[in-house]
MIDOSE-1310 file (N, C-alpha, C; in nm, 2 decimals, decimal comma, always signed):
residues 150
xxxx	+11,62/+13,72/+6,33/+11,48/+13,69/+6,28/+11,45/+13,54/+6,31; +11,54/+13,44/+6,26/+11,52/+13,31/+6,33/+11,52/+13,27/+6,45; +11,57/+13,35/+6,50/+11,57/+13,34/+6,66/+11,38/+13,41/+6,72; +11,33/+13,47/+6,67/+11,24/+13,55/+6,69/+11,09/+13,42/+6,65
xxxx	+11,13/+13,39/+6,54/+11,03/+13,23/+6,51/+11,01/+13,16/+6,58; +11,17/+13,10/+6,62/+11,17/+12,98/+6,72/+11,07/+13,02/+6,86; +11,12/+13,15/+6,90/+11,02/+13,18/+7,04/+10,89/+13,20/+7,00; +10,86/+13,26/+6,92/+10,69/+13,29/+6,86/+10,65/+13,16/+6,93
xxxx	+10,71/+13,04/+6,75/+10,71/+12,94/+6,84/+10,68/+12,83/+6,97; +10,77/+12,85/+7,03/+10,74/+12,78/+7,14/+10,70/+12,85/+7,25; +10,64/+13,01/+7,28/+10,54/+13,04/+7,33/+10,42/+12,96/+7,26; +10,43/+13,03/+7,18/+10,25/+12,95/+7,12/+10,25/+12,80/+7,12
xxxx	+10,32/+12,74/+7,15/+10,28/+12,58/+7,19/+10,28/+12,60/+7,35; +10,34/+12,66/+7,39/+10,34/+12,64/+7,57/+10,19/+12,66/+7,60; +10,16/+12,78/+7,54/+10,02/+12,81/+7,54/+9,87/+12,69/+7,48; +9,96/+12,67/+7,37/+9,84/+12,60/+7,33/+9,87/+12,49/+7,45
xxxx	+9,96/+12,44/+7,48/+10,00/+12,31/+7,60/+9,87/+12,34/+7,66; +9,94/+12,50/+7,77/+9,87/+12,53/+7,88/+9,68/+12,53/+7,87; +9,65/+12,58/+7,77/+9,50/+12,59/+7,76/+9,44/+12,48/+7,72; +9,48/+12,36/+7,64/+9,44/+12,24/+7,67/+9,48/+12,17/+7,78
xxxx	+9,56/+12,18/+7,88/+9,59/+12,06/+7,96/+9,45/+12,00/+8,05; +9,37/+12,12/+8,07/+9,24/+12,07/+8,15/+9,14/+12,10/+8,12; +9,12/+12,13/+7,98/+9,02/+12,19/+7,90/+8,86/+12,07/+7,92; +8,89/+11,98/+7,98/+8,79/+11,89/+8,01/+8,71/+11,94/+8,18
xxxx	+8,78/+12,01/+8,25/+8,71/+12,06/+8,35/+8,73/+12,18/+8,35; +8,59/+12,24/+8,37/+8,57/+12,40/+8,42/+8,56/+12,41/+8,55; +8,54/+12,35/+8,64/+8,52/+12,40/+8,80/+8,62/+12,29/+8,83; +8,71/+12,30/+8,97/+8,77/+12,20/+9,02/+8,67/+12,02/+9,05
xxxx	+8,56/+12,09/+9,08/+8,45/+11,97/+9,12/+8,46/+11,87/+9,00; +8,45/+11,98/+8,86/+8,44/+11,86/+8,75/+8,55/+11,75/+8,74; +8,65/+11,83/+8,79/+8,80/+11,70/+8,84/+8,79/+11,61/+8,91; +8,74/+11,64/+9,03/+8,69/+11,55/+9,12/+8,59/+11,46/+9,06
xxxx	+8,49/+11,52/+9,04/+8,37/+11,38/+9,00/+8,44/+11,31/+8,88; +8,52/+11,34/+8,78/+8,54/+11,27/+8,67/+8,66/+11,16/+8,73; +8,77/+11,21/+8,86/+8,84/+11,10/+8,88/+8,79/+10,99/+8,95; +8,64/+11,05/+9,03/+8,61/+10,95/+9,13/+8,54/+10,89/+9,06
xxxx	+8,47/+10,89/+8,90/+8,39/+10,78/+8,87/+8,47/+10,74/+8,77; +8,57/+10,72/+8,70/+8,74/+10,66/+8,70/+8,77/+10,53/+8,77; +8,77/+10,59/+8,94/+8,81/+10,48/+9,00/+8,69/+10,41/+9,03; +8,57/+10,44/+9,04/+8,44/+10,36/+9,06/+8,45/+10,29/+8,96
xxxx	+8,46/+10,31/+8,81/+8,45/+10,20/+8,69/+8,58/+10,07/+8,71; +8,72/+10,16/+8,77/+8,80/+10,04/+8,80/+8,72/+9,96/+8,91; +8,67/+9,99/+9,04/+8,62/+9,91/+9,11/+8,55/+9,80/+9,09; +8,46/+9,84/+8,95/+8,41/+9,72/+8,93/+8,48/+9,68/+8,86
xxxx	+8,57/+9,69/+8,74/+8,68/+9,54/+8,71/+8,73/+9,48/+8,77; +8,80/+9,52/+8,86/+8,87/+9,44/+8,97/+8,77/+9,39/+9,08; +8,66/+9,43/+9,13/+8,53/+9,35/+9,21/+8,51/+9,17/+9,12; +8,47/+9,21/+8,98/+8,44/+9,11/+8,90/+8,57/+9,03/+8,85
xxxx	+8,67/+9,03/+8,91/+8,85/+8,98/+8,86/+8,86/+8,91/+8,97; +8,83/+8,97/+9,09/+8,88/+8,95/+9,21/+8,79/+8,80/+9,26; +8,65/+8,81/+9,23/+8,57/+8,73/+9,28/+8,56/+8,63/+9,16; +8,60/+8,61/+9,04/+8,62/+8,50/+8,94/+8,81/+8,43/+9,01
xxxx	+8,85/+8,48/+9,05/+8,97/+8,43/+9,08/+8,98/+8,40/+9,22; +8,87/+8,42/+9,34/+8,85/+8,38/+9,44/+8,70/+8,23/+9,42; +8,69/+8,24/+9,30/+8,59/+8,11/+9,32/+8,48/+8,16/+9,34; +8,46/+8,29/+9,38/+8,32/+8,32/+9,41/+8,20/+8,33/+9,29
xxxx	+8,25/+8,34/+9,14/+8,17/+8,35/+9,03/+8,27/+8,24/+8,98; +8,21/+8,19/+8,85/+8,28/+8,15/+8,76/+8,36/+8,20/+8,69; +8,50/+8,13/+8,66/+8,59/+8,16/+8,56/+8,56/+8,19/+8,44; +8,55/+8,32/+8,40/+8,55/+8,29/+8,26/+8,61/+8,37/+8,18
xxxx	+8,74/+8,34/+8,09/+8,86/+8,37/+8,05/+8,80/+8,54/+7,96; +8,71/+8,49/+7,87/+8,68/+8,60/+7,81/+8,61/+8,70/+7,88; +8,51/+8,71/+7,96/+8,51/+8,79/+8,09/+8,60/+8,86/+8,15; +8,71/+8,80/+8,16/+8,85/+8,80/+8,24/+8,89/+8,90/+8,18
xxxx	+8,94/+8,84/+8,00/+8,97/+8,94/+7,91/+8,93/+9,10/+7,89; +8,80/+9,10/+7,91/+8,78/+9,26/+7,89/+8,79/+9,31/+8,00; +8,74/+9,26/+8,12/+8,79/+9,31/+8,25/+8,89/+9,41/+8,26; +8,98/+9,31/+8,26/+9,14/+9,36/+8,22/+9,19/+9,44/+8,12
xxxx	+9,11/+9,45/+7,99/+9,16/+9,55/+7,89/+9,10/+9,70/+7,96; +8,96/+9,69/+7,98/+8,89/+9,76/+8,02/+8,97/+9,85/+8,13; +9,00/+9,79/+8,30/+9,14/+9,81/+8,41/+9,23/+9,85/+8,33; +9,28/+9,84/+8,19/+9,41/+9,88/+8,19/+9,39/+10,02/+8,12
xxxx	+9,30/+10,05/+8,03/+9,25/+10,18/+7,99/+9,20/+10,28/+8,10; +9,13/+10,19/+8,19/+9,05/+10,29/+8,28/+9,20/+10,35/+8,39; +9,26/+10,29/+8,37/+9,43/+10,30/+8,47/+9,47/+10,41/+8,46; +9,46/+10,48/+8,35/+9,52/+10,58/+8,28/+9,46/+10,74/+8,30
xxxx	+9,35/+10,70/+8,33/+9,20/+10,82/+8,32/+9,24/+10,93/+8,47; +9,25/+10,86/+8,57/+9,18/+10,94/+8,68/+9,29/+11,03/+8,69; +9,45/+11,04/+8,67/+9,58/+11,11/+8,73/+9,53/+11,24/+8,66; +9,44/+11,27/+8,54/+9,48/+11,45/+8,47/+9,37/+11,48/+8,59
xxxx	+9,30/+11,46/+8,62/+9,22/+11,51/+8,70/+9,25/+11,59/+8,86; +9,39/+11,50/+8,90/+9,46/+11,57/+8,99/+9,58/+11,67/+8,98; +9,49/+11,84/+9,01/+9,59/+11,94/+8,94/+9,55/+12,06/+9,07; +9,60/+12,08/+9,08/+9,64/+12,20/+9,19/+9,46/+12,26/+9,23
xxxx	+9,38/+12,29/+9,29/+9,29/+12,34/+9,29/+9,15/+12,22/+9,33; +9,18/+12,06/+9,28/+9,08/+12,00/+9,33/+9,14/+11,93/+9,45; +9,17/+11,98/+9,53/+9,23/+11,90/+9,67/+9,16/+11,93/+9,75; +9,00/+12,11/+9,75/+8,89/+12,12/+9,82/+8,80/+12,05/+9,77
xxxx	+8,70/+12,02/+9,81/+8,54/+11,95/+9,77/+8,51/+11,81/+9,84; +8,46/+11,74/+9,78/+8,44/+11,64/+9,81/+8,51/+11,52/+9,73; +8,60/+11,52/+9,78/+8,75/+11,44/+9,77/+8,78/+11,38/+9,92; +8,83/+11,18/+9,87/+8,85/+11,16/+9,99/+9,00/+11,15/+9,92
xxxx	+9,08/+11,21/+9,85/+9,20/+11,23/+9,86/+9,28/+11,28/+9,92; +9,37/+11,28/+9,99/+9,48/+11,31/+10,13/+9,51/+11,46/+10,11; +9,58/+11,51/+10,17/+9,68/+11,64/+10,11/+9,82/+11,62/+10,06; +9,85/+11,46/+10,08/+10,00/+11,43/+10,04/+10,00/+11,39/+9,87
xxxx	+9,89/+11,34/+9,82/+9,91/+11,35/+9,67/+9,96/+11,50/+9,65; +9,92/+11,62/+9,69/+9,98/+11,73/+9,65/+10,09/+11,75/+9,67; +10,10/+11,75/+9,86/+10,23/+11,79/+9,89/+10,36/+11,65/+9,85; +10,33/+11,58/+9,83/+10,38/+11,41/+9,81/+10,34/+11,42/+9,62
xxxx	+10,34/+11,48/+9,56/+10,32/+11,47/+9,39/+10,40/+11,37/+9,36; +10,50/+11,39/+9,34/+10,63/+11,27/+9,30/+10,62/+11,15/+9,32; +10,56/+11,07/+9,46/+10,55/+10,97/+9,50/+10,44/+10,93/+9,43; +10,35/+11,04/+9,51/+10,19/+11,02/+9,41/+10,23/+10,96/+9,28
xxxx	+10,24/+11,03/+9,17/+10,25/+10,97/+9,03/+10,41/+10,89/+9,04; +10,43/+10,85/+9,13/+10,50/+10,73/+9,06/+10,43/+10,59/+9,05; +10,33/+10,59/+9,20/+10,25/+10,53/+9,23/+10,08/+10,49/+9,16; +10,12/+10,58/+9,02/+9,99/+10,63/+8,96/+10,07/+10,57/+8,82
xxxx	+10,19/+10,55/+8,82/+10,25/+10,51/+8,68/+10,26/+10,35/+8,71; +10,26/+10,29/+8,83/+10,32/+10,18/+8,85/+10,21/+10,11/+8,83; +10,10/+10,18/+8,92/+9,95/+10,09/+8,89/+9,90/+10,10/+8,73; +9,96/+10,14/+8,65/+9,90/+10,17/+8,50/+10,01/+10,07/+8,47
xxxx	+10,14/+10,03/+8,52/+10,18/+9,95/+8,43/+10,10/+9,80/+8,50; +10,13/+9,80/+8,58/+10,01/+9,66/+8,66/+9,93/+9,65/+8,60; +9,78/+9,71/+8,53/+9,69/+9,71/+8,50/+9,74/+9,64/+8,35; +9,87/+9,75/+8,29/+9,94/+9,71/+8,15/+9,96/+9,53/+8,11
xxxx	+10,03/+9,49/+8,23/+10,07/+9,35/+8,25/+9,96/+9,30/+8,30; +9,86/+9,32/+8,38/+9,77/+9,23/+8,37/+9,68/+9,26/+8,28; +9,68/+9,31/+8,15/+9,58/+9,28/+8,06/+9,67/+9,16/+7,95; +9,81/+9,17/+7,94/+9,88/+9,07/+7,85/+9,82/+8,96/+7,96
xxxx	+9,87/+8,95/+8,04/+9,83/+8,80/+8,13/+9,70/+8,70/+8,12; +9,59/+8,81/+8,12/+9,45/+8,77/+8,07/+9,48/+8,73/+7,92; +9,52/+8,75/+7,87/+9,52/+8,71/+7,66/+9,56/+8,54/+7,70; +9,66/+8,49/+7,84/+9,70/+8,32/+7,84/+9,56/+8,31/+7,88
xxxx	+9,49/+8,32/+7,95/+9,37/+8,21/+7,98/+9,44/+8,13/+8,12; +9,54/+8,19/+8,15/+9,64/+8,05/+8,28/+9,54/+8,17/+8,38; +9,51/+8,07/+8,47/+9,47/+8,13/+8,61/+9,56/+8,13/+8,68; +9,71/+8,04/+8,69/+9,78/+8,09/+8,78/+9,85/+8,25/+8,69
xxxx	+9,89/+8,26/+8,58/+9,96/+8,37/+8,57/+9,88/+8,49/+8,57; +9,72/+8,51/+8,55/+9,68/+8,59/+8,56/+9,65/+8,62/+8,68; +9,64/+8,50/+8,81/+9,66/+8,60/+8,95/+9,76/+8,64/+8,99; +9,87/+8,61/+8,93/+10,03/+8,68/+9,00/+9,98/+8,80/+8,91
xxxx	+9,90/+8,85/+8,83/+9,96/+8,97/+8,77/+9,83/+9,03/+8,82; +9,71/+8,97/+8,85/+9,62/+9,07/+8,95/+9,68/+9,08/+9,11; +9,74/+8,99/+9,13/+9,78/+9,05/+9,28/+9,87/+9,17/+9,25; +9,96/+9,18/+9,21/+10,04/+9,29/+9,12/+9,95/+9,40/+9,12
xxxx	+9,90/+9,44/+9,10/+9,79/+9,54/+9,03/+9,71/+9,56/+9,17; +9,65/+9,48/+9,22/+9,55/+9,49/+9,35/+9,66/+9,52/+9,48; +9,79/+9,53/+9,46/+9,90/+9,53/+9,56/+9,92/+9,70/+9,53; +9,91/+9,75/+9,40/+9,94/+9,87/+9,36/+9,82/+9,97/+9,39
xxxx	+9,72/+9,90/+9,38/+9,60/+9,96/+9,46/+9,59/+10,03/+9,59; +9,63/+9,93/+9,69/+9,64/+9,90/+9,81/+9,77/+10,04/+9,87; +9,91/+9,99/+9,78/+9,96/+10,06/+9,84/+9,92/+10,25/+9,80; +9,86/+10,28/+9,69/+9,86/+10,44/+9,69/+9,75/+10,49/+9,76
xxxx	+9,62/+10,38/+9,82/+9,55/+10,43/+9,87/+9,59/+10,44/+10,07; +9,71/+10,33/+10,07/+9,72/+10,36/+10,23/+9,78/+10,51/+10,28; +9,87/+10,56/+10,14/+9,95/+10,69/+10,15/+9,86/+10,80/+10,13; +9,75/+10,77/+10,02/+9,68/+10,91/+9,94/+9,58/+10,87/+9,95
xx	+9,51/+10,82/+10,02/+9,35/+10,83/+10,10/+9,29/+10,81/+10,18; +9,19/+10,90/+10,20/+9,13/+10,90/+10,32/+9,04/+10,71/+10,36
């Protein structure tokens, strides 16, 4: 009989797992458009990081600051979005995040910890330590998009 609970059990959580894990999209498209304006909102953190730390705007630490908290939350968002079925539409994502999963999300955990460490970095106010930890982060950029996108 105990034995008979435990599985009740942990069917009914596998299930509840399974029917929430993408309960935020009904059509594959809705995956797509939700990861690609994900990475659109990171573009503009790192646009406005990139160009205060190249001189082209002014520095401004608290600017800096949400930037960066902002990049390290938005870091997190776009990976549920890639799940078996949105690899058609209008995606300029490769076929190797699929067939390449593993690499993919290691490369999807690394840039979330980059994003992680460059939001502590922004809390100094140091412009040198906060560009070693945006190159970091813009380096992690760079590298998942030369493997997994078009």
């Amino acid at each position: 009989m105990k034995f008979k609970k435990i599985l009740t059990t942990v069917a009914l959580t596998m299930c509840a797992f399974s029917a929430s894990a993408n309960t935020a999209f009904k059509e594959p498209s809705d995956a797509i458009e939700y990861r690609q304006a994900a990475f659109s909102m990171i573009s503009v953190q790192i646009s406005d990081m990139g160009a205060m730390l190249k001189g082209k705007i002014p520095f401004d630490a608290e600017q800096f600051k949400k930037r960066a908290n902002n990049a390290a939350a938005l870091s997190k968002m776009p990976w549920e979005a890639f799940y078996k079925g949105t690899d058609k539409g209008e995606t300029s994502a490769l076929g190797a995040v699929w067939s390449e999963n593993d690499t993919f999300m290691k490369k999807a955990t690394a840039f979330q910890q980059y994003a992680d460490e460059l939001a502590v970095a922004a809390q100094s106010g140091d412009k040198a330590i906060i560009g070693k930890a945006f190159g970091a982060w813009a380096k992690g950029c760079k590298d998942c998009h030369k493997q997994f996108k078009d």
